[in-house]
C-alpha positions in Angstrom: 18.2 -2.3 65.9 20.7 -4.8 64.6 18.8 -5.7 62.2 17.6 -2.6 61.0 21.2 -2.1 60.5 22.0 -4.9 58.1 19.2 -4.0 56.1 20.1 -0.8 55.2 23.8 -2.2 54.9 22.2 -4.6 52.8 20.2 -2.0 50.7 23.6 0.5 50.5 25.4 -2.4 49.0 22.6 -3.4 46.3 22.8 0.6 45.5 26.3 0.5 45.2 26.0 -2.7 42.9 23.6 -1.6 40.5 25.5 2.0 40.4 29.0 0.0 39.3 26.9 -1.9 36.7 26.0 1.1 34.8 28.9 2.5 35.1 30.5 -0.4 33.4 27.6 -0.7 31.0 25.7 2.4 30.4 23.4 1.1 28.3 22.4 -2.1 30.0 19.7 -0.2 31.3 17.3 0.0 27.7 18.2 -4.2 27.6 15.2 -6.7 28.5 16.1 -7.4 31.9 19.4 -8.8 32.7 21.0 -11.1 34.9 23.6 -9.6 37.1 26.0 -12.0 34.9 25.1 -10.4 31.9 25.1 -6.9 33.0 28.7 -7.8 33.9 29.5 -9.4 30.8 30.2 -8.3 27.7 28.4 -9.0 24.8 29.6 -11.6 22.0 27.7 -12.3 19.1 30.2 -15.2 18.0 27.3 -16.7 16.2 26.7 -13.5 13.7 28.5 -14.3 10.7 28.3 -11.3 8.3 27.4 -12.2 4.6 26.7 -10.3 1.2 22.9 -9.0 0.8 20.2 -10.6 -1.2 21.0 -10.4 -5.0 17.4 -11.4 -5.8 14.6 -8.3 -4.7 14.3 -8.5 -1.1 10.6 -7.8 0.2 10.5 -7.4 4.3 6.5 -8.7 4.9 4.7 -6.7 7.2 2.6 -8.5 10.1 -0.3 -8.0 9.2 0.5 -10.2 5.6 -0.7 -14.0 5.9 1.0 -16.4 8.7 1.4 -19.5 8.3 2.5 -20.2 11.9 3.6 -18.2 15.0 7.0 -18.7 16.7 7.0 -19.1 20.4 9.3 -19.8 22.9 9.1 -22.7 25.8 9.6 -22.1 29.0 6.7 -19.8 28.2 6.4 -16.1 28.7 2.8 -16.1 27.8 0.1 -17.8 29.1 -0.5 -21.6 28.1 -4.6 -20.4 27.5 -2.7 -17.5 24.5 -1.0 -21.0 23.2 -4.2 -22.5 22.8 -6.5 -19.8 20.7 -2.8 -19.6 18.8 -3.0 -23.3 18.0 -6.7 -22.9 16.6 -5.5 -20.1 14.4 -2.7 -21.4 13.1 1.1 -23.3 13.4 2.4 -22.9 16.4 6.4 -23.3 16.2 7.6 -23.7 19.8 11.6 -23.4 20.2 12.4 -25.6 23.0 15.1 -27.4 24.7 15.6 -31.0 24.7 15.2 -31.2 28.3 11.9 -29.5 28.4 9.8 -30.9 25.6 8.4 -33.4 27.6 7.1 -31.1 29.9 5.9 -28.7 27.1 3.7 -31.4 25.3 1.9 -32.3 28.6 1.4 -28.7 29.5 0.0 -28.0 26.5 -2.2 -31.4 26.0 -3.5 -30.7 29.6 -4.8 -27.3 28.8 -6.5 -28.2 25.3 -3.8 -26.8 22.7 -4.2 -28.5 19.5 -1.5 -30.2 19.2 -1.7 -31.0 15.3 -1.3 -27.6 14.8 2.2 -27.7 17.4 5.9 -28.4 15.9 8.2 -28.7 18.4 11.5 -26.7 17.0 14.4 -28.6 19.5 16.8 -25.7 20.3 18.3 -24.9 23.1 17.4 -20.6 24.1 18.2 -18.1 26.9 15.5 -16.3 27.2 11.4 -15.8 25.7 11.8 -12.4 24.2 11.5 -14.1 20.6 10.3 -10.9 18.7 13.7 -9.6 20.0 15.8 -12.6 18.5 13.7 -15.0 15.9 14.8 -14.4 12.6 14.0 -11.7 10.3 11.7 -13.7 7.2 11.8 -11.9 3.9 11.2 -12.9 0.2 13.9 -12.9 -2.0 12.0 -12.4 -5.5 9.8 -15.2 -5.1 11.6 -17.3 -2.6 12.0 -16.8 1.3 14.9 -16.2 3.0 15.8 -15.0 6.7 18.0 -12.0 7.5 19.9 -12.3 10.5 21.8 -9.5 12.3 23.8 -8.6 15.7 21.7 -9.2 19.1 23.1 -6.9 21.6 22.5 -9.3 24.2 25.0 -11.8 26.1 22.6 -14.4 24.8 24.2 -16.8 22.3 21.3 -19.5 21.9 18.9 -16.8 21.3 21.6 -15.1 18.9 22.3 -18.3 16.8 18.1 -18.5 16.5 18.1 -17.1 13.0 20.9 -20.4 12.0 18.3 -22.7 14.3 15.4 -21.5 12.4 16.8 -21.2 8.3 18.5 -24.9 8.5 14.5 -26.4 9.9 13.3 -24.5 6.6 16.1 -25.0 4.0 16.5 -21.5 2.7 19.2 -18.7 2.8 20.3 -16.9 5.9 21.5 -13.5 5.0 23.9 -11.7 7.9 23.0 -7.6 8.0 25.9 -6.5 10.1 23.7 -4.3 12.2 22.9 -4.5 15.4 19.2 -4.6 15.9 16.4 -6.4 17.7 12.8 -7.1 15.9 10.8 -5.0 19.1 12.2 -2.0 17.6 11.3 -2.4 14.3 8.2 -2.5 11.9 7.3 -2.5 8.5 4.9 -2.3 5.7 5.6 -5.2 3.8 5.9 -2.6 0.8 9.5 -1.2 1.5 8.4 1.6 4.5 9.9 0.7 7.0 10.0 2.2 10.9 12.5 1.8 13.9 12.9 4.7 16.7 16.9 6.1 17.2 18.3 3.7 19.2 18.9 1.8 15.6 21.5 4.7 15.5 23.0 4.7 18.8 23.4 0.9 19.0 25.3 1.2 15.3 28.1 4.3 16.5 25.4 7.0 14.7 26.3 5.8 11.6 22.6 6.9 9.9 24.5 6.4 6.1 25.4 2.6 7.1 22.0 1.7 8.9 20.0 3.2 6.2 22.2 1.3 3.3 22.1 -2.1 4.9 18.4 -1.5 5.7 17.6 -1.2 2.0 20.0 -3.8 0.8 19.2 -6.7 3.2 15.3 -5.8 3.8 14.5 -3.9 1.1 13.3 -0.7 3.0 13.2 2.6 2.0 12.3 4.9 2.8 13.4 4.4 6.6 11.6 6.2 9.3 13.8 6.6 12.3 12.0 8.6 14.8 12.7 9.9 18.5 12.1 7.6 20.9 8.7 9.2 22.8 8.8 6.6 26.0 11.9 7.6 27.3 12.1 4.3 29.1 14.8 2.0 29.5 13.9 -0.3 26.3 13.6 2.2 23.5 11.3 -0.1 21.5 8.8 1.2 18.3 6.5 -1.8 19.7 6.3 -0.1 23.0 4.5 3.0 21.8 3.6 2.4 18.3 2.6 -0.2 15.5 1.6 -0.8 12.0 -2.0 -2.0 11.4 -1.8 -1.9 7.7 0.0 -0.1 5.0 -1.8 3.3 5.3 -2.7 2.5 9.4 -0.3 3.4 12.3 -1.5 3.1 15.8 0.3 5.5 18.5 -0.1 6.0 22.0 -1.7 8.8 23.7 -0.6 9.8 27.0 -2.8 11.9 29.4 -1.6 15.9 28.7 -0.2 16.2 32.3 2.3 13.9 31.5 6.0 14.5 30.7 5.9 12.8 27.5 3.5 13.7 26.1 4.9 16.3 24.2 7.6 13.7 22.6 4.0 11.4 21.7 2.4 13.9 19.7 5.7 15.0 18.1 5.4 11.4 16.7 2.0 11.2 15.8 2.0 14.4 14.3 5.4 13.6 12.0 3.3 10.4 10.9 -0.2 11.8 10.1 2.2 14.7 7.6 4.0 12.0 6.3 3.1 10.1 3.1 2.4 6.0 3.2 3.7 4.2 0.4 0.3 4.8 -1.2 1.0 8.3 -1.5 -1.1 9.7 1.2 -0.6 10.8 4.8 -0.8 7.9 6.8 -4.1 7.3 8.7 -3.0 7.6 12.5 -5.0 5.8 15.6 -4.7 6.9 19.0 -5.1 4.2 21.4 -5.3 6.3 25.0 -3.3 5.2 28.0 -2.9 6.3 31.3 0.8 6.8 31.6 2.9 6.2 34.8 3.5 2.6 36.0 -0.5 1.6 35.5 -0.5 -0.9 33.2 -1.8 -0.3 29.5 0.6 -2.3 26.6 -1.6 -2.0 24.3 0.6 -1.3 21.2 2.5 -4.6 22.5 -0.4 -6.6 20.2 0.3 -9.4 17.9 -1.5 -9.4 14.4 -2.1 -13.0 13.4 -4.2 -13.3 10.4 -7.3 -12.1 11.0 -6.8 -12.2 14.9 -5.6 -9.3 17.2 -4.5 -10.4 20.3 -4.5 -7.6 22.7 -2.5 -7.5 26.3 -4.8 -6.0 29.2 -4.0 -3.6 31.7 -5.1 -2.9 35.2 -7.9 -0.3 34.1 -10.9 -2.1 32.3 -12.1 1.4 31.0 -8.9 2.0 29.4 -9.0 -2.0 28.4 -12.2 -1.3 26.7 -10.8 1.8 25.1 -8.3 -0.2 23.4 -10.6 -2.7 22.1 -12.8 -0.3 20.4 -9.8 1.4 18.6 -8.5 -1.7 17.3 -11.7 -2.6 16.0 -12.4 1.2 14.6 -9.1 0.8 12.9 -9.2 -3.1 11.2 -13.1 -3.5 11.0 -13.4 -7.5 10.2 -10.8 -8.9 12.5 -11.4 -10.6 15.3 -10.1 -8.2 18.6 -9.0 -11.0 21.5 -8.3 -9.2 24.6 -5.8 -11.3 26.5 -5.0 -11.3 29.9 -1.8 -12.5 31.9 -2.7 -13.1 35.6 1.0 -15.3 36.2 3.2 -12.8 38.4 6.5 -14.8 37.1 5.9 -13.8 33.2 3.4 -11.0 33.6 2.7 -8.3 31.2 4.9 -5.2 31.7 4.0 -1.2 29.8 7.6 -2.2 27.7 7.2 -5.9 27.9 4.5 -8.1 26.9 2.9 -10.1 24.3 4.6 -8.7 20.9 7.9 -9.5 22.4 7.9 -12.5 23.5 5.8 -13.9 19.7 6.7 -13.7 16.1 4.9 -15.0 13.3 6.2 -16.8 10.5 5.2 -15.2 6.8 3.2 -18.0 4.8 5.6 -18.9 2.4 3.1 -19.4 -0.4 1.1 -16.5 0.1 -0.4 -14.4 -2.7 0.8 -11.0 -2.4 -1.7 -8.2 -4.5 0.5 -5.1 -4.7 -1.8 -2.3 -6.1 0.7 0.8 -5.9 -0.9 3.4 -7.4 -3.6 4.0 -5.2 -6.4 6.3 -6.4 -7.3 8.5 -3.5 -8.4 12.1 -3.0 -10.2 14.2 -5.7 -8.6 12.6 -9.3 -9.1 14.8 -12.5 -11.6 14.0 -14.9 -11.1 11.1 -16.8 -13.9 9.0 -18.2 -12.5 5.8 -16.8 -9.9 5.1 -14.3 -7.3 2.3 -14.7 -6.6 0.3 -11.6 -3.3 -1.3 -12.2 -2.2 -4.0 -9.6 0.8 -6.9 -9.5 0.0 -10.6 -8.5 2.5 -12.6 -6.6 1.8 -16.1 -6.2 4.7 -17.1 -4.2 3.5 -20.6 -4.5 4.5 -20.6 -7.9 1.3 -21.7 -8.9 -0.8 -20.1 -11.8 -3.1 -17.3 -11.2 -7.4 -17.5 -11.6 -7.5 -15.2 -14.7 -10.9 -14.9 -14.2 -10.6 -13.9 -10.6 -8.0 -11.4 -10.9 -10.8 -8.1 -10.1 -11.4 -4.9 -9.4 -14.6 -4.1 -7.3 -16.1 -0.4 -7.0 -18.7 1.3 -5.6 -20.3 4.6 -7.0 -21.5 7.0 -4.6 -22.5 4.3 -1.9 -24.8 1.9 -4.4 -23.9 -2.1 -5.1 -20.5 -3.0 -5.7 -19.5 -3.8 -9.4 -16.6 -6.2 -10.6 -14.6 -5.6 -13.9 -11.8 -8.3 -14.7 -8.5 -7.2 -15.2 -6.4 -8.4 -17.7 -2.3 -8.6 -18.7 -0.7 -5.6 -19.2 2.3 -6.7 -21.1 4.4 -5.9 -17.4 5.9 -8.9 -15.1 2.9 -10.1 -13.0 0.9 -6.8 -14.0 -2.9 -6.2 -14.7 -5.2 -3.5 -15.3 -8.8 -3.3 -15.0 -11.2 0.1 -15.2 -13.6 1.7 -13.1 -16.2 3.5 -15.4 -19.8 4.3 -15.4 -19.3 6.8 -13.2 -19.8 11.3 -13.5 -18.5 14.0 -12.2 -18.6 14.8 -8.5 -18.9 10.7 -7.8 -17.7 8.9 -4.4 -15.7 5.7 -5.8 -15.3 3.1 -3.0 -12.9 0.6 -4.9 -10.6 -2.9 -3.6 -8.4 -5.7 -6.1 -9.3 -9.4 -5.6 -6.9 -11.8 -6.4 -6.8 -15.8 -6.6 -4.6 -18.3 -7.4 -4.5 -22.1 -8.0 -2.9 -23.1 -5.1 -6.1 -21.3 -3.0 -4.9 -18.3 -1.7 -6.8 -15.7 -2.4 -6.2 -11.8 -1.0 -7.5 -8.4 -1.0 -6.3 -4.7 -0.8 -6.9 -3.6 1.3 -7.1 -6.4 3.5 -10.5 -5.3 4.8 -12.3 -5.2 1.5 -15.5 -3.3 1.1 -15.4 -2.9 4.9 -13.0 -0.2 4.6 -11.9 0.4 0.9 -9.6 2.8 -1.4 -11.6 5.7 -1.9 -11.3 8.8 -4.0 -13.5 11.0 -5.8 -13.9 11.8 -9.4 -13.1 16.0 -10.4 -16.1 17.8 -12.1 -16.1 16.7 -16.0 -14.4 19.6 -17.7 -16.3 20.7 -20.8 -13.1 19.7 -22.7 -14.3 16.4 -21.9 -18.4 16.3 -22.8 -17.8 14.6 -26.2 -17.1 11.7 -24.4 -20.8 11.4 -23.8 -22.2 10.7 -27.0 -26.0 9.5 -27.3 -26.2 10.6 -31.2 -29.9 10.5 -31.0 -30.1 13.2 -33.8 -27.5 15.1 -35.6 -26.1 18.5 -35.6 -24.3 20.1 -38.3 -21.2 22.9 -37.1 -20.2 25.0 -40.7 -16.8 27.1 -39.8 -16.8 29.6 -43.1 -13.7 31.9 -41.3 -12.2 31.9 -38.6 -14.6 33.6 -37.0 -18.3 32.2 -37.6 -21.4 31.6 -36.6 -22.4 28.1 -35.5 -25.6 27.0 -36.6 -27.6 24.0 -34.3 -30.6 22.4 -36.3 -32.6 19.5 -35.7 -30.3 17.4 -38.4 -33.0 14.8 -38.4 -35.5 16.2 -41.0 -37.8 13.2 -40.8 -38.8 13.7 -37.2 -41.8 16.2 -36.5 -40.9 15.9 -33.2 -39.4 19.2 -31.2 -36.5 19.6 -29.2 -36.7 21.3 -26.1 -33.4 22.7 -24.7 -33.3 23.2 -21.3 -29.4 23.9 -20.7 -26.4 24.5 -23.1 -22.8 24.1 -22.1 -19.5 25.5 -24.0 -19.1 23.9 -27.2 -15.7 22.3 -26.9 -13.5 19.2 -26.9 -10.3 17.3 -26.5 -9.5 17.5 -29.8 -9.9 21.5 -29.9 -6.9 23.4 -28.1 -7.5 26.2 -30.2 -10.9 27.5 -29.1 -10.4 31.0 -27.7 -14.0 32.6 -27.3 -17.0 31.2 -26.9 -20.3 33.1 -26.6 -23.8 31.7 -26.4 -26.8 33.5 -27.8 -30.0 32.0 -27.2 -33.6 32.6 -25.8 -34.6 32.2 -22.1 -34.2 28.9 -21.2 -36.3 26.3 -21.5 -37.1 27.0 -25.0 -38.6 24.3 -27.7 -36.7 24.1 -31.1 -39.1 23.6 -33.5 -37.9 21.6 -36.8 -35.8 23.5 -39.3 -35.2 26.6 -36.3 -31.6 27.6 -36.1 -29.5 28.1 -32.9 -26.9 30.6 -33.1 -24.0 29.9 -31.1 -21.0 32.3 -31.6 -17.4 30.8 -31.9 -14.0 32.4 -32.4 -11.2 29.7 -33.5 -7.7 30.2 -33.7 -6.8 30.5 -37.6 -5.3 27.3 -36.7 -7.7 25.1 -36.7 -7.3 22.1 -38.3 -8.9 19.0 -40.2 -9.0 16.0 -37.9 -10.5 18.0 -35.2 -13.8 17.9 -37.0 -16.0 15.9 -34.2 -16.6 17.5 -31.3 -19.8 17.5 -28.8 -22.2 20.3 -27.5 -23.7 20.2 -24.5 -27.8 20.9 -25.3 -29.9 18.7 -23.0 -33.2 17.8 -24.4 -36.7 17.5 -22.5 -35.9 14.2 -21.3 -32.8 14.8 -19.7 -30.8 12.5 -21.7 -29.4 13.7 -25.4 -26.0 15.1 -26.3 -25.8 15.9 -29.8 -23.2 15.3 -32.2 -21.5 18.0 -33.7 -19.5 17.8 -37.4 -17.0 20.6 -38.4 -17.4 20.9 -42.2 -14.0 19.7 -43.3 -13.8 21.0 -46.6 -13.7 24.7 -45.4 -10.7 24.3 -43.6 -8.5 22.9 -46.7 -6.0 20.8 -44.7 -4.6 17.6 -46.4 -6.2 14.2 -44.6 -3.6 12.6 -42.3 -4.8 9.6 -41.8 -4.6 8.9 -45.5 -0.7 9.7 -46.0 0.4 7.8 -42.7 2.2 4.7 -42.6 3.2 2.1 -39.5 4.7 -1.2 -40.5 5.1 -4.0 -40.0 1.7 -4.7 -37.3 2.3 -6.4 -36.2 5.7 -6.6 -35.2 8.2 -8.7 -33.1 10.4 -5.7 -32.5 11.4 -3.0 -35.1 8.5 -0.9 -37.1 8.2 2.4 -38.4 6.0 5.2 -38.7 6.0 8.0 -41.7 4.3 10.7 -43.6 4.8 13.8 -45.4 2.9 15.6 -42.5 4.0 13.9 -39.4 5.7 15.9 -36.8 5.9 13.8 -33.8 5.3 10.1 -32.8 4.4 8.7 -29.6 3.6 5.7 -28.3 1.9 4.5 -24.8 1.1 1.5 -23.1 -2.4 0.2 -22.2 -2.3 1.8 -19.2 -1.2 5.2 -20.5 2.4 5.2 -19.5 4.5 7.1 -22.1 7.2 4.6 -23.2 8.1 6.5 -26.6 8.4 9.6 -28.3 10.5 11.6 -31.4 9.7 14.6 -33.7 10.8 13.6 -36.8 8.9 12.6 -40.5 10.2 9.3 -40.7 10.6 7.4 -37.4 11.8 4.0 -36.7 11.3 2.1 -33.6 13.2 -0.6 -31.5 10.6 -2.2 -29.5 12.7 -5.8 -29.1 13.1 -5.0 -25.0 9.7 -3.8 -24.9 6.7 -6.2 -23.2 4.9 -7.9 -25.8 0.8 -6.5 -26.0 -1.0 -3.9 -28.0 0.5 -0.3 -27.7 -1.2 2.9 -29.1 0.4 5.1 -31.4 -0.4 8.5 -31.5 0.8 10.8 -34.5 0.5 14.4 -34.7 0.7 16.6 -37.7 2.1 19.6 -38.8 -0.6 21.1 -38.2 -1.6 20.0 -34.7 -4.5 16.7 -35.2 -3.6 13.5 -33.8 -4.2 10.3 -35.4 -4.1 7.2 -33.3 -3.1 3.8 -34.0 -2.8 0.7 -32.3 0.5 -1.7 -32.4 0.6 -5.2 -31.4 4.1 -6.2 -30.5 4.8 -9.9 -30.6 
């Protein structure tokens, strides 16, 4: 009885203890687990020193980007067979004390690690929870840098690990004065950027000041700060949720009969409405757990090159489950499923193998940054520009010839064009063609470099490639099809006329048998109005010499340079557009192209464009970017800031034709 009393003497005291710790620090409880010291303590961070941001470009890298190493932290919180596949993949930087790197070196020599691949990082640390506390690797323009900010833990060798780990490298340490912790934040590696609201409660609710440091420091923005779905003590994005790729987030699912479920689908709804930095919804992957205190931390993964390491749970169903989603989502990688049977470091649903790793961005990596992603139905166009920046961040040249766009048309053998300078920092442009209405495009950018790298987006290649698919070619468009096997004539007598179609090629006794006929129409023809086709039952055989009447109404503003167009009368064989002429001299408009002037071409920076006629001059870059325009007779340009390349003017008339011309700016 006596002892039944001092246990539950003991057990009122521990109740009491823990109830006066959170009253004296209410949010101790959403900490990685505390001493009682530290839950006593308040926290210093007298090794944050706050400093101006970046004045070069920051760019945050995402983890799925090339490693060159992974940071680890020694006493170990993961298992010595994790540091060995680690070692065979790549780097392994292992933060330890003085005091314990001899008995980190025979630990990992006795279990196999290879230990060319190990550097041994003396410093001394207070805990494993690296993720939490490592520092924060960006590149400044072309150059890498660490960010550093405010550790909310009474920690101060893991809070001076940013100093530690930018003095072994030699480059800039930045200080963000935020308080912050790597398990609750991810990113794109494309300025997106995604941290649940404890960012805000851990900075006084200041959204305005954590949204402007975010963006200055790391370069993100857009920001997403979301609920916090878990409603567990550690409020960590890498608890529930994680970027695979820069259109790929993978959430949690919770059985229904949960109680947070609700706050889980609120979150995977918001991201599968919500555009990725390629302009699309993102692509959201559900990886099912059980919920409650069975273990399942799968969103807890690290990314390592083309490795996924992937803790286990207790279930092997819902193990399996995990796997499968992980490989559904990055086909190509290698899923490991790794299991922690030590009961001193073992995985936990809000602790495990994310937190207590962080990889270290290859500092020479080639970085393809293809922005303007085609996806979805495009309109018409008879080729599609694929414009893409190459960043060789080892400041060697690029492969010209292996800078590439590869496609796919409705599921056949890929094709490669090359791309070539746009005139833009770093940018090229190569063009998917070949293609017709209605197609499937499957489409990825290569890029290589002399120092080796090579890279891909997406990172999966053909495996899982940008997609779209091409609009129904407008009739406006059908001239762009010209086969000019034989010739038509078009005479336009008033502005309301009969067209005449004859087999133009007098010579040939051969007939031509129509079997369809589209709207006679064109680019260059904005002033069509009516159209109305008279023919015969089709198919029908035009014998040579036969006429076929199509009626035409034109606005009476019709005008000479408009005088090529194309109709659409398919032959026997399935394969003949005809040309069409417009009789220019019944239409009695002066010839623009003959009373146009543009000098000097080239140029190294001022030229000028006249004529009697012109009404308006524009100009565009290669990749059809306006950069130019002015209504006026006379017009002279300032092109000294522009990129040096080849430009196209386009010059339009009082009375509506266009006349293009190319520019070559030195």
């Amino acid at each position: 009885m006596k002892r039944f009393f001092s246990i539950f003497a003991l057990m009122a005291l521990m109740a009491i203890t823990v109830a006066q710790a959170q009253n004296r620090k209410p949010d101790w409880a959403r900490w990685h687990y505390l001493s009682e010291e530290e839950m006593y303590t308040p926290v210093r961070n007298e090794n944050f020193v706050e400093t101006d941001p970046p004045t070069g470009e920051p760019r945050f890298v995402g983890e799925f980007e090339p490693m060159q190493g992974v940071m680890i932290r020694y006493p170990l919180g993961i298992p010595t067979s994790l540091v060995v596949d680690l070692s065979n993949n790549c780097h392994v930087y292992c933060v330890v004390s003085s005091s314990y790197q001899s008995s980190a070196q025979n630990n990992f020599q006795n279990a196999g690690v290879n230990m060319g691949n190990v550097t041994f990082v003396n410093a001394p640390s207070d805990s494993y929870w690296i993720r939490d506390y490592g520092p924060w690797y960006i590149f400044e323009d072309r150059s890498p840098a660490i960010v550093d900010n405010k550790y909310n833990r009474n920690r101060p060798n893991d809070d001076n690990m940013s100093q530690v780990f930018a003095n072994f490298w030699s480059i800039p340490m930045y200080g963000m004065n935020l308080t912050h912790t790597g398990g609750n934040m991810m990113e794109d590696g494309r300025g997106h950027g995604v941290s649940d609201e404890l960012v805000l409660n851990e900075n006084s609710n200041n959204e305005t000041n954590v949204r402007n440091k975010m963006r200055d420091y790391l370069g993100i923005d857009p920001y997403h700060i979301t609920i916090d779905p878990q409603g567990d003590y550690i409020a960590h994005v890498d608890c529930w949720g994680k970027y695979l790729a820069p259109d790929k987030i993978l959430i949690a699912q919770l059985p229904q009969s949960n109680p947070q479920y609700a706050l889980y689908e609120q979150v995977a709804n918001y991201f599968a409405t919500t555009n990725c930095c390629w302009g699309y919804p993102y692509r959201v992957y559900r990886v099912p757990e059980p919920g409650g205190y069975t273990l399942a931390p799968y969103t807890n993964s690290l990314i390592l090159n083309k490795s996924v390491y992937v803790p286990m749970g207790d279930i092997a169903s819902y193990n399996q489950g995990a796997i499968d989603v992980y490989q559904e989502a990055m086909p190509g990688y290698n899923i490991v499923p790794v299991y922690n049977t030590d009961w001193s470091i073992s995985w936990e649903n809000t602790d495990a193998l994310h937190c207590r790793t962080r990889g270290v961005m290859d500092f020479n990596m080639l970085f393809v940054d293809h922005r303007e992603v085609l996806h979805g139905e495009q309109e018409w166009q008879n080729q599609y520009p694929v414009v893409s920046k190459f960043i060789a961040y080892s400041g060697e040249p690029l492969k010209s010839d292996s800078l590439l766009v590869y496609y796919s048309i409705n599921g056949g053998a890929y094709q490669v064009t090359h791309m070539t300078a746009t005139g833009n920092p770093d940018e090229y442009v190569g063009y998917i063609t070949g293609f017709e209405g209605g197609s499937s495009i499957d489409y990825y950018v290569f890029g290589a470099d002399e120092s080796g790298h090579r890279y891909t987006q997406p990172v999966f290649a053909e495996l899982d490639p940008h997609h779209f698919t091409v609009g129904e070619q407008p009739l406006t468009d059908i001239g762009l099809y010209y086969e000019a096997s034989h010739a038509l004539e078009l005479t336009v007598n008033t502005p309301e006329a009969d067209v005449i179609l004859y087999n133009g090629n007098h010579s040939s006794h051969t007939p031509i048998t129509i079997t369809e006929v589209f709207e006679l129409t064109s680019v260059a023809h904005p002033d069509i109005q009516y159209l109305d086709l008279s023919y015969p039952e089709l198919p029908y055989t035009l014998q040579e010499g036969e006429e076929f009447v199509i009626h035409l109404s034109l606005d009476s503003n019709f005008a000479k340079g408009q005088e090529q167009t194309a109709v659409g009368v398919v032959s026997d064989n399935n394969d003949v557009v005809f040309d069409v002429f417009i009789d220019g001299e019944l239409l009695g408009v002066t010839d623009l192209s003959a009373e146009t002037k543009l000098y000097p071409n080239p140029t190294e920076g001022i030229f000028t464009v006249e004529g009697a006629n012109v009404a308006k001059v524009e100009v565009y870059n290669l990749v059809g970017q306006k950069v130019y325009v002015e209504q006026n007779r006379k017009v002279t340009i300032d092109a000294c800031e522009w990129n040096k390349g080849i430009y196209l003017v386009n010059i339009t008339d009082l009375n509506g034709a266009v006349e293009t011309k190319k520019l070559v700016v030195k």
